[in-house]
N, CA, C and O of each residue as an XYZ file, in Angstrom:
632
protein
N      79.586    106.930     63.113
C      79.743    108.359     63.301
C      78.880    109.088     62.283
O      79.312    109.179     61.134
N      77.888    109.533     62.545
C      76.881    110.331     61.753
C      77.569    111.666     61.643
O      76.591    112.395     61.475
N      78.947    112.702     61.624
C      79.242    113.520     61.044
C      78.864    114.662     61.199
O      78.632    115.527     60.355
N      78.730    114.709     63.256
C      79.121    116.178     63.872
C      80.054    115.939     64.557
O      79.893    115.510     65.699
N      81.261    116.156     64.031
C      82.442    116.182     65.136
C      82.577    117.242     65.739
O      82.399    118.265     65.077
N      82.903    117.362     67.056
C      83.273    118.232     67.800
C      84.773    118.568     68.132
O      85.401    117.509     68.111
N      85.489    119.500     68.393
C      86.440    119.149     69.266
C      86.813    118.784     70.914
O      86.359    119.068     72.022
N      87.835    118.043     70.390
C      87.893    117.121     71.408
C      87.272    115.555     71.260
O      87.395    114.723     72.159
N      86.689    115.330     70.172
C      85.981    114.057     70.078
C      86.927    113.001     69.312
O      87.609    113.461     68.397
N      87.012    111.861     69.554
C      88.351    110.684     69.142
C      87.852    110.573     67.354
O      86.803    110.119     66.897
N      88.712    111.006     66.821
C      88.288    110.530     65.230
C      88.548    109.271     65.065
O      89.579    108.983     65.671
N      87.850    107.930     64.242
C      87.500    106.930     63.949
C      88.262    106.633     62.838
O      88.034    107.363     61.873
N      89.324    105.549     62.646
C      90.037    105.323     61.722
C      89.469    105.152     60.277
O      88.327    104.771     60.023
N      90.333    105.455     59.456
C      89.714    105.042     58.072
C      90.544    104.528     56.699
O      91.766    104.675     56.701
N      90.037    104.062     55.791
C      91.217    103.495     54.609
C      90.725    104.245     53.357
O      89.565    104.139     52.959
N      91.591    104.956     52.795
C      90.924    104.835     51.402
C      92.458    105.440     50.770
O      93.331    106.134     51.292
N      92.308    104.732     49.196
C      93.223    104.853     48.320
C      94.307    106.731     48.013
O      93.724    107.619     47.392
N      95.524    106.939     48.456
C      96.206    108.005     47.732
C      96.588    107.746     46.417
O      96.612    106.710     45.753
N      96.943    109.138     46.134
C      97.200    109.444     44.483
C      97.876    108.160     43.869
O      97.357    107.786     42.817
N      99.010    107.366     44.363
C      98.996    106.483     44.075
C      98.214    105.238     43.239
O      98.249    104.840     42.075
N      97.613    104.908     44.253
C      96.559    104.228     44.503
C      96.871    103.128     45.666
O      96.188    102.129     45.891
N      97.808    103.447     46.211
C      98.094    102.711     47.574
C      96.959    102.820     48.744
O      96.297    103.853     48.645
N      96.615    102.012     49.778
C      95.690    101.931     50.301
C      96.598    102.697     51.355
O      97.808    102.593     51.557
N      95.432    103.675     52.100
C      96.436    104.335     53.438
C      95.323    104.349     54.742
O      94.139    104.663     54.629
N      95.880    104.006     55.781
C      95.028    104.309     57.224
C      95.238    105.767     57.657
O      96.346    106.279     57.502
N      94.143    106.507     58.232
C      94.210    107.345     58.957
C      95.791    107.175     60.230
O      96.962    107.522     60.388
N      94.734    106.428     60.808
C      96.092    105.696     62.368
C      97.775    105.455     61.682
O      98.736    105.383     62.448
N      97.900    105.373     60.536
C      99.210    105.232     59.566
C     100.012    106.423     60.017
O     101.092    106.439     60.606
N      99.308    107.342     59.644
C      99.749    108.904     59.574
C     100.017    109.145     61.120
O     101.106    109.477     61.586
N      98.947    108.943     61.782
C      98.703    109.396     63.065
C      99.658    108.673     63.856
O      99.734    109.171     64.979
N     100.441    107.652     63.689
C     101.415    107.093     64.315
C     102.957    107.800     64.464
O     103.943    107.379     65.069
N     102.766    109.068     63.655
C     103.834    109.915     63.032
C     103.543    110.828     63.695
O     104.440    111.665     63.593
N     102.632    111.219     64.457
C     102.150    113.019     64.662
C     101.219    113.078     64.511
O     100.561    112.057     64.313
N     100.457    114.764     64.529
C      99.349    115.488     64.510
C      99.041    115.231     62.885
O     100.049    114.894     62.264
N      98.006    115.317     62.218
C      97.253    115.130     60.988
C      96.775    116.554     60.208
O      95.832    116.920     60.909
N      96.873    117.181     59.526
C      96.208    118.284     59.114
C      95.561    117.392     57.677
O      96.261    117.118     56.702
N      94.051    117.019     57.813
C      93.352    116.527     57.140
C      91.850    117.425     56.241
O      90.630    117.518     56.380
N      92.882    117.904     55.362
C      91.616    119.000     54.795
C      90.623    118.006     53.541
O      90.968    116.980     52.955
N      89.597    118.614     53.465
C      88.179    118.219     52.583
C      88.391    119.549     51.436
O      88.196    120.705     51.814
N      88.760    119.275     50.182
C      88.275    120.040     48.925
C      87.305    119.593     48.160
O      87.071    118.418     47.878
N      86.471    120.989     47.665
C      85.337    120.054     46.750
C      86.151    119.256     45.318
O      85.708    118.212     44.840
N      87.450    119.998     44.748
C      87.430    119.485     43.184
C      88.591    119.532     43.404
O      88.981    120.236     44.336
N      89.731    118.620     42.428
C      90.980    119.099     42.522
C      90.912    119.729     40.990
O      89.880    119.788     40.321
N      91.823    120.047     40.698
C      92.247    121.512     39.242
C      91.299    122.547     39.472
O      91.184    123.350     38.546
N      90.429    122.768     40.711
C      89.541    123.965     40.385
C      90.606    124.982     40.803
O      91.816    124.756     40.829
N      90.026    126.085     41.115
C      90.910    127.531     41.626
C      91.250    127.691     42.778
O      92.363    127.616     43.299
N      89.761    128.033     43.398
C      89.663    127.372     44.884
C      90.736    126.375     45.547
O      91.607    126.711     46.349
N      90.475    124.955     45.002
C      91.024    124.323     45.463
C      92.732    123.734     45.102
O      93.196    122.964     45.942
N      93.348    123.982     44.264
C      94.096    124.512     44.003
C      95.233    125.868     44.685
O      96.449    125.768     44.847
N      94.326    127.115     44.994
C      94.831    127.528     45.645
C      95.090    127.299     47.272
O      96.060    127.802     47.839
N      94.184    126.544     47.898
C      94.132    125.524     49.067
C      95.743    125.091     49.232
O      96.686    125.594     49.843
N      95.538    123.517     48.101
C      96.387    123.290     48.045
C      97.885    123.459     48.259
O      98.538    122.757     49.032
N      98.354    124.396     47.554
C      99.449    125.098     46.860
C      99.771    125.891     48.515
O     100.818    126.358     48.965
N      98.451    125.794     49.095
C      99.199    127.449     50.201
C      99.964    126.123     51.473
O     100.958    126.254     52.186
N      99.154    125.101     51.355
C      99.412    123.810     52.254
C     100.473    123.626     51.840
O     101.191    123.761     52.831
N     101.279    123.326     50.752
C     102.530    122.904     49.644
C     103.098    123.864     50.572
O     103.038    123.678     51.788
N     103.586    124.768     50.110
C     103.975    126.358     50.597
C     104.593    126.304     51.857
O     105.755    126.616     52.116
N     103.687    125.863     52.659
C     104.034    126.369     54.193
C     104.351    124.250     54.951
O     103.852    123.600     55.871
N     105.442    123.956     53.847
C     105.709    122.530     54.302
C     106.585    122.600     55.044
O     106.814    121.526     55.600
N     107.482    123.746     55.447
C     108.595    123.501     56.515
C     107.581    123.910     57.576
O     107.057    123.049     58.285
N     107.386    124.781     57.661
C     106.299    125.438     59.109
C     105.278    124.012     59.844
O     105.151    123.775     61.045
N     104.701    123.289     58.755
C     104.100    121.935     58.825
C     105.186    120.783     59.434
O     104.847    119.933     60.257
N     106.338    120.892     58.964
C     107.372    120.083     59.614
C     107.588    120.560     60.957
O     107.375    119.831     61.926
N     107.939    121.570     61.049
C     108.304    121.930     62.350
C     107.677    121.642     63.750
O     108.286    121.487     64.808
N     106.267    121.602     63.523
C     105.064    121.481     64.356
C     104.961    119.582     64.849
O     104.677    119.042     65.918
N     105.327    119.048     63.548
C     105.315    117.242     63.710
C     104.090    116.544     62.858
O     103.703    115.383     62.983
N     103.420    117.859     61.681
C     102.650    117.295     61.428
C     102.075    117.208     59.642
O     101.915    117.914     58.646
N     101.947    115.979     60.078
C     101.377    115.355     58.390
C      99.910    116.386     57.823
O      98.988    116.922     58.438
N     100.268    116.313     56.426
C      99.211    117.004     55.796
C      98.353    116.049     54.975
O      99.251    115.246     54.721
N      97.327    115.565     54.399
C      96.309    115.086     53.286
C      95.301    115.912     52.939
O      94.505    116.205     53.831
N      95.151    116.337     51.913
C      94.377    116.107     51.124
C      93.186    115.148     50.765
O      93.268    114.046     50.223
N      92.189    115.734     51.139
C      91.009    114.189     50.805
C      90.167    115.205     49.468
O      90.577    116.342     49.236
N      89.065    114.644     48.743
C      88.346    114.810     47.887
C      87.642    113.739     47.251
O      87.957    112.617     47.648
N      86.466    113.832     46.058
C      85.832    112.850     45.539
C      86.143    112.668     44.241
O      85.385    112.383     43.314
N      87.941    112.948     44.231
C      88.689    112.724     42.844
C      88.964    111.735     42.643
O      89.385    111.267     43.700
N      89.015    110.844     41.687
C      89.328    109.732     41.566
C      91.339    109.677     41.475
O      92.039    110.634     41.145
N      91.753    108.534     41.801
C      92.886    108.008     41.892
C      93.733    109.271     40.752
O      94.396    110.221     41.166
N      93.576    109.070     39.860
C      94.226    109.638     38.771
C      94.235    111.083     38.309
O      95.142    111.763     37.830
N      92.801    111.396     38.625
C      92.814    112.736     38.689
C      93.655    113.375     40.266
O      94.335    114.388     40.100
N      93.601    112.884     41.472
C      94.432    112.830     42.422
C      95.978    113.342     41.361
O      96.342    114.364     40.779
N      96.370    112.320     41.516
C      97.932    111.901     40.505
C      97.957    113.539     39.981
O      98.546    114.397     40.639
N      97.282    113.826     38.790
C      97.375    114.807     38.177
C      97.633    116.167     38.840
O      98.381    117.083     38.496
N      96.828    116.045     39.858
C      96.664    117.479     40.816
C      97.908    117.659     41.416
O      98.559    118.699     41.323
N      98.316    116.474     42.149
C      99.663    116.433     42.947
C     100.732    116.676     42.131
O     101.552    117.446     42.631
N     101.039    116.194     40.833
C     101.849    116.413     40.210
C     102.021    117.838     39.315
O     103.110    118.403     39.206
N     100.756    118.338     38.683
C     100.971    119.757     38.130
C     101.175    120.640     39.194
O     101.521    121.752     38.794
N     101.080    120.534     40.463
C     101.264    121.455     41.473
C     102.356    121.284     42.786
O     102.541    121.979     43.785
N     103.162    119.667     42.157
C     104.050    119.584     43.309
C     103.965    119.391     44.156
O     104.990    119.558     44.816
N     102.515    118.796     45.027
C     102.476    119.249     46.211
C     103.269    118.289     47.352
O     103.227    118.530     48.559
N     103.697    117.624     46.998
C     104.597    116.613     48.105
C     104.209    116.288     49.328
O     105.017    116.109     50.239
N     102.475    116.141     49.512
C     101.839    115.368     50.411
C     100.802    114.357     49.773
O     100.570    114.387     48.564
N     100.248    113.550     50.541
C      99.223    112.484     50.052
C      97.753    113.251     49.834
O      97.199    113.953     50.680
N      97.358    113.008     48.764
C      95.738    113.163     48.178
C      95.222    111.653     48.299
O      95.469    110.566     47.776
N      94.296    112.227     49.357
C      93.247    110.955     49.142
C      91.958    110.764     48.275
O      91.339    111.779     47.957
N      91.511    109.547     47.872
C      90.421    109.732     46.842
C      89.471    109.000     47.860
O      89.722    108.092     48.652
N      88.312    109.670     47.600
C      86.985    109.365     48.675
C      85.833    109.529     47.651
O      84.914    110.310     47.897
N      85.873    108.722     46.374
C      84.692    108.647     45.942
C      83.365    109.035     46.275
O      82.791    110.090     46.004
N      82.971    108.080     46.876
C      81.646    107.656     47.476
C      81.024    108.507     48.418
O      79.887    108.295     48.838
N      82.007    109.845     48.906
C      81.968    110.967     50.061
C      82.129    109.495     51.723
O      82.059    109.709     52.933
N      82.275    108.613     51.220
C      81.931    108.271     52.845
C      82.759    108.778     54.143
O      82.286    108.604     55.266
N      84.304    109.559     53.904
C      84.798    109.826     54.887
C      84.669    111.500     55.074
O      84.753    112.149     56.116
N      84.428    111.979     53.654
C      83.439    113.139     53.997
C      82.204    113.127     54.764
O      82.006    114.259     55.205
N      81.231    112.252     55.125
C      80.207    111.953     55.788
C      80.408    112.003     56.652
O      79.970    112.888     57.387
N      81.598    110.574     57.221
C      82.091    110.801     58.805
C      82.392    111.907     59.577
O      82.355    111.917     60.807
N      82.760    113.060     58.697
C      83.821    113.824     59.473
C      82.768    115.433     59.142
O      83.328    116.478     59.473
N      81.378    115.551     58.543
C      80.256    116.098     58.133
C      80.791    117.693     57.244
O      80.701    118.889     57.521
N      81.385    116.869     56.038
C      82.125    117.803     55.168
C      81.748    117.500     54.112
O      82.351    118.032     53.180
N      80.670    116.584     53.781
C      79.962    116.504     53.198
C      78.147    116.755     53.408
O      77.317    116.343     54.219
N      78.104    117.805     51.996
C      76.445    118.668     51.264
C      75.708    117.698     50.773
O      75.800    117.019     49.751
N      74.640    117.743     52.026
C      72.990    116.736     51.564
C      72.806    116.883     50.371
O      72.341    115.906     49.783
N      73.141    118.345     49.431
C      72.677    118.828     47.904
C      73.880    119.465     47.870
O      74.537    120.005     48.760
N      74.157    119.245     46.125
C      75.403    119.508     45.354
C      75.454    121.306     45.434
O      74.546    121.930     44.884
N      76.368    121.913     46.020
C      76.474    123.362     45.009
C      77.238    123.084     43.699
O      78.274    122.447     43.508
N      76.591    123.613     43.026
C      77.006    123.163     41.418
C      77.388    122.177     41.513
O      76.659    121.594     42.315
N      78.558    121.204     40.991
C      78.845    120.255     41.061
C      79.688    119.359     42.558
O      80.222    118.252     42.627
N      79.568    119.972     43.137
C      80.829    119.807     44.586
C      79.832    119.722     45.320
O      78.900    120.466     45.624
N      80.217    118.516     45.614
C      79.239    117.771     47.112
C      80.035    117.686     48.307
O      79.513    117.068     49.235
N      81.369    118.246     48.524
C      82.609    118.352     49.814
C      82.310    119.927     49.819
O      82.159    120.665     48.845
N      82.265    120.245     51.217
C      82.771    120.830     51.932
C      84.246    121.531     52.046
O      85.052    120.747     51.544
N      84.776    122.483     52.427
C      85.607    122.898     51.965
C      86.367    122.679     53.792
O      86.572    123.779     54.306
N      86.529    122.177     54.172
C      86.807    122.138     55.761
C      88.216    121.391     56.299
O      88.727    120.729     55.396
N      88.704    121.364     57.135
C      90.037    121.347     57.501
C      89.884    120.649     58.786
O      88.924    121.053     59.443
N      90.435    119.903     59.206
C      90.457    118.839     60.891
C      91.552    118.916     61.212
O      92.367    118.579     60.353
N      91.963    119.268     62.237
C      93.332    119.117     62.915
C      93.173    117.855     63.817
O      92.481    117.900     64.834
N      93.638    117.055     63.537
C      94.106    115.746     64.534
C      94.968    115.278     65.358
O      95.922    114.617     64.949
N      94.757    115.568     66.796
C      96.098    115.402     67.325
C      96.420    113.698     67.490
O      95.598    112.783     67.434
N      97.814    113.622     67.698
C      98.480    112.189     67.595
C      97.555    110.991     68.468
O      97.805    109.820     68.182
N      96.858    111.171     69.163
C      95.766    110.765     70.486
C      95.010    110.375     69.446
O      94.638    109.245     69.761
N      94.429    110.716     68.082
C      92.824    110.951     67.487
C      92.337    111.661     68.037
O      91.203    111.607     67.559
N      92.320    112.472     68.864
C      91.063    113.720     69.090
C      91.137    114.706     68.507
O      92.260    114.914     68.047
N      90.330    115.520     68.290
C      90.100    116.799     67.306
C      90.446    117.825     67.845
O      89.834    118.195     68.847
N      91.577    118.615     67.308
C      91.768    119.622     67.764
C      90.868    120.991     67.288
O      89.922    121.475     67.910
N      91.408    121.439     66.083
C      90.295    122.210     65.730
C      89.822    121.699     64.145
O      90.340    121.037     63.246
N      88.418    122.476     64.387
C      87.712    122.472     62.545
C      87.885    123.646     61.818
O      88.059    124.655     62.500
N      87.883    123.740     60.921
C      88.090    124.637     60.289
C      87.057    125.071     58.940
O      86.984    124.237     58.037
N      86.383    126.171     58.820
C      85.321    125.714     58.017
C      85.034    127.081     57.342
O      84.154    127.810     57.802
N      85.813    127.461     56.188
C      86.083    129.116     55.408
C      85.873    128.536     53.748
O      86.929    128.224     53.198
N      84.601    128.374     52.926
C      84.516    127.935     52.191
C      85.296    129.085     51.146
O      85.901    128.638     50.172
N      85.259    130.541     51.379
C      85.501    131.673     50.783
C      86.688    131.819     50.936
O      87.079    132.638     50.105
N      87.812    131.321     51.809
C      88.964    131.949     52.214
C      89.863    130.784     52.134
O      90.448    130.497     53.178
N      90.109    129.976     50.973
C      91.105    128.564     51.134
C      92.055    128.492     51.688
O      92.349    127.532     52.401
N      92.922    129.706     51.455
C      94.132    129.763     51.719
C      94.541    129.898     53.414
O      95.646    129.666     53.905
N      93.229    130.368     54.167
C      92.784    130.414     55.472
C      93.507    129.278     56.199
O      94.164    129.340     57.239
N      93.292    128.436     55.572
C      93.039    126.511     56.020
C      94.371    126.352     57.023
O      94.593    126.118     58.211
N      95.305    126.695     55.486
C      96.389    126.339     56.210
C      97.297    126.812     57.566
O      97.994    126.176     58.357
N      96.909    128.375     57.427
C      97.158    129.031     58.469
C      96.467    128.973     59.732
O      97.062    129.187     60.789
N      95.397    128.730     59.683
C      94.859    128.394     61.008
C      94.855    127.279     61.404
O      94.521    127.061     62.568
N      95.283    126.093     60.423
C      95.997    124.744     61.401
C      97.351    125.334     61.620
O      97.169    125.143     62.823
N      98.075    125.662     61.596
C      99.307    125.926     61.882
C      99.495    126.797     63.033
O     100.538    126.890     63.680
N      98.125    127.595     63.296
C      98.066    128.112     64.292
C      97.227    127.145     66.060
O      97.423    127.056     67.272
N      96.464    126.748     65.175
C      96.086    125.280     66.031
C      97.436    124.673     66.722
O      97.867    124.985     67.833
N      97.890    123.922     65.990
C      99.084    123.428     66.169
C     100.217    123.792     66.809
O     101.006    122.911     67.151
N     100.443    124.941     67.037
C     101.485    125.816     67.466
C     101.132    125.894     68.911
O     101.849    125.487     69.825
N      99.871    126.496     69.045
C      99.304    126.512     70.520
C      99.273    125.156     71.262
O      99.432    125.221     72.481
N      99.109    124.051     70.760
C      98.445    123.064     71.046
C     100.604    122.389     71.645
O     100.896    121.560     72.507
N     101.297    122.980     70.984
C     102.777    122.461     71.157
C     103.477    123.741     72.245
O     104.354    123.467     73.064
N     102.882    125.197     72.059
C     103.519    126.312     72.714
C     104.703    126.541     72.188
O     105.687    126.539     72.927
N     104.835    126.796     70.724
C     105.873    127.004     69.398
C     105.422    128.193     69.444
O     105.811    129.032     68.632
């Protein structure tokens, strides 16, 4: 997957380590429900952080719908840990080093802005793997969450 997804197109399973450092599958989650799988460039930045926190926030509204939230980024394991924990957020952060599942999913920058090579972008996944919607408001984080939730809602008629 060279990393123009469309919607409607089957997303391609994947593994990589949560805050933990437990190994997790995409299809794991997806065996549970719809996926709300957002891309931050940094965790402790502001930006992303406030992302975060608005995703935290709106965890019953996320329940209601049937659907799992992650967090991905190119934080390592521990810095993960840290983020989740100064902020509570009571979903899985994934660590994606290497950007490779940023690549797949094209939420990852050929060239760094300042230091952040992710994309700031959001995938709604329905339980099938196909893409419901993208989401792509580098300026508006807090956006993210509300317009998967609005994805989602339509996509159930909630």
């Amino acid at each position: 997957m060279g990393g123009s997804l469309a919607v409607g197109d089957v997303v391609e399973d994947f593994e990589l380590l949560d805050e933990t450092g437990t190994p997790r599958l995409l299809s794991e989650f997806l065996a549970k429900g719809p996926v709300v799988l957002f891309f931050y460039p940094a965790a402790m930045t502001s930006g992303c952080t406030t992302e975060s926190c608005h995703f935290r926030d709106l965890a019953a509204e996320f329940a209601a719908v049937g659907a799992t939230r992650i967090g991905i980024s190119r934080d390592a394991v521990d810095r993960q840990a840290k983020f989740s924990t100064v902020n509570q957020l009571g979903y899985p952060l994934l660590s994606d080093p290497e950007g490779s599942v940023a690549r797949q999913f094209g939420a990852r920058r050929n060239i760094a802005v300042g230091p952040f090579l992710t994309r700031r972008m959001t995938f709604v996944i329905d339980s099938d793997h196909r893409l419901l919607e993208i989401i792509h408001s580098e300026g508006h984080p807090e956006a993210h969450a509300d317009r998967a939730l609005e994805a989602l809602r339509s996509r159930t008629g909630t």
